[in-house]
C-alpha positions in Angstrom: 31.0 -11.2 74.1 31.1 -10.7 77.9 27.8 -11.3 78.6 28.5 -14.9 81.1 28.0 -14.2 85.0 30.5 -16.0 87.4 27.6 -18.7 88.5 26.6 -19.1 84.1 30.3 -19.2 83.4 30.7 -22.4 86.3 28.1 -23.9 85.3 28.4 -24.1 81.5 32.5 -25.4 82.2 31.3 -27.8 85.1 33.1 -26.8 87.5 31.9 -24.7 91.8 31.8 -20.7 92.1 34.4 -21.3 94.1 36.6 -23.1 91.8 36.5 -19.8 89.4 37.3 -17.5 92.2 40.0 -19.8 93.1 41.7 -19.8 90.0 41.3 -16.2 89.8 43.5 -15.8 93.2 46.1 -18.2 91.4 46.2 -15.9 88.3 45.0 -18.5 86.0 41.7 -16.6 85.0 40.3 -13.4 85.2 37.0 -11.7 84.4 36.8 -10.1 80.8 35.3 -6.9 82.4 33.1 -6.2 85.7 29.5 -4.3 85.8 29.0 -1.3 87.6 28.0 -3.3 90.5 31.4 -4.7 90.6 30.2 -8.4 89.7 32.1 -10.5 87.3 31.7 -10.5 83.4 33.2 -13.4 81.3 32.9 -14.5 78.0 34.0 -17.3 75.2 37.8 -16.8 76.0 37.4 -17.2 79.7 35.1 -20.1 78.9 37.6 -21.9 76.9 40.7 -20.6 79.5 38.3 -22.6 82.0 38.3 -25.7 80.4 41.7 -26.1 79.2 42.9 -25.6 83.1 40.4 -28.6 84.3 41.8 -30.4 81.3 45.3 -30.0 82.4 44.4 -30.9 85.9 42.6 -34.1 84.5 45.7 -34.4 83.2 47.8 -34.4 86.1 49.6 -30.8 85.5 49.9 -28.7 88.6 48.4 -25.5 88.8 52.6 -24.2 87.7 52.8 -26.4 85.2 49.3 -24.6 83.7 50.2 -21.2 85.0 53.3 -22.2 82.5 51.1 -23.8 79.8 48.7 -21.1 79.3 51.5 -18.2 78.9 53.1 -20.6 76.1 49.4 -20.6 74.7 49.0 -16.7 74.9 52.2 -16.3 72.8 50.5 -18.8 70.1 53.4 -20.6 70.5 52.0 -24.0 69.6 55.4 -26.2 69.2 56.2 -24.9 72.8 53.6 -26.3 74.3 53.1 -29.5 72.9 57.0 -30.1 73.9 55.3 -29.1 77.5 53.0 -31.8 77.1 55.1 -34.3 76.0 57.5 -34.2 78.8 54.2 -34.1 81.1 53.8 -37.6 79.7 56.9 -38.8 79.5 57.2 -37.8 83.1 54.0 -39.3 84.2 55.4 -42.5 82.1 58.9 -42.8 84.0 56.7 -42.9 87.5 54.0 -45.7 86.4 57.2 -47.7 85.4 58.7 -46.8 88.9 55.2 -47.8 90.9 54.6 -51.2 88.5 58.9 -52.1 89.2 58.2 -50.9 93.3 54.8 -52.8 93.2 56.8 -56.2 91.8 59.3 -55.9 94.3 56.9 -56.0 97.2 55.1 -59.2 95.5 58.2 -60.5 95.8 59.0 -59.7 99.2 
């Protein structure tokens, strides 16, 4: 079902026109089909696609780190990317230690 324009499609994921087209130029999403006219078609999948990348970037993953996320997702590999995510975390873990240690040091100080 392609059936969403680009402004329905924004609006339902919560997110600007311009943040659609701008994941477009990064290759994270892309239109199911396009009209006649040349406008935009999108359905479910592009929906969902949407939301998983502003999840991610909630997240703290870089537009990469999704780019990489969403091919593991498109080969179903599940296991492969929640290793991904783990090591996201444990990432974002190892610099709240080094910003908690860093701020304690400048109490100090």
């Amino acid at each position: 079902m392609s059936n969403l324009g680009i402004g329905q499609l924004a609006k339902r994921a919560g997110v600007a026109i311009d943040t659609v087209r701008y994941y477009e130029r990064n290759q994270l999403l892309a239109p199911a089909g396009r009209l006649a006219s040349g406008y935009r078609r999108y359905g479910e999948t592009e929906l969902m696609r949407l939301r998983f990348i502003r999840r991610a970037k909630a997240l703290g993953f870089t537009l990469e780190d999704i780019r990489g996320l969403l091919s593991l997702s498109d080969e179903r590999n599940v296991a492969k990317v929640k290793r991904a995510a783990e090591a996201k975390l444990t990432d974002i873990e190892q610099r709240i230690a080094e910003l908690e240690l860093r701020s304690a040091t400048m109490i100090d100080v």
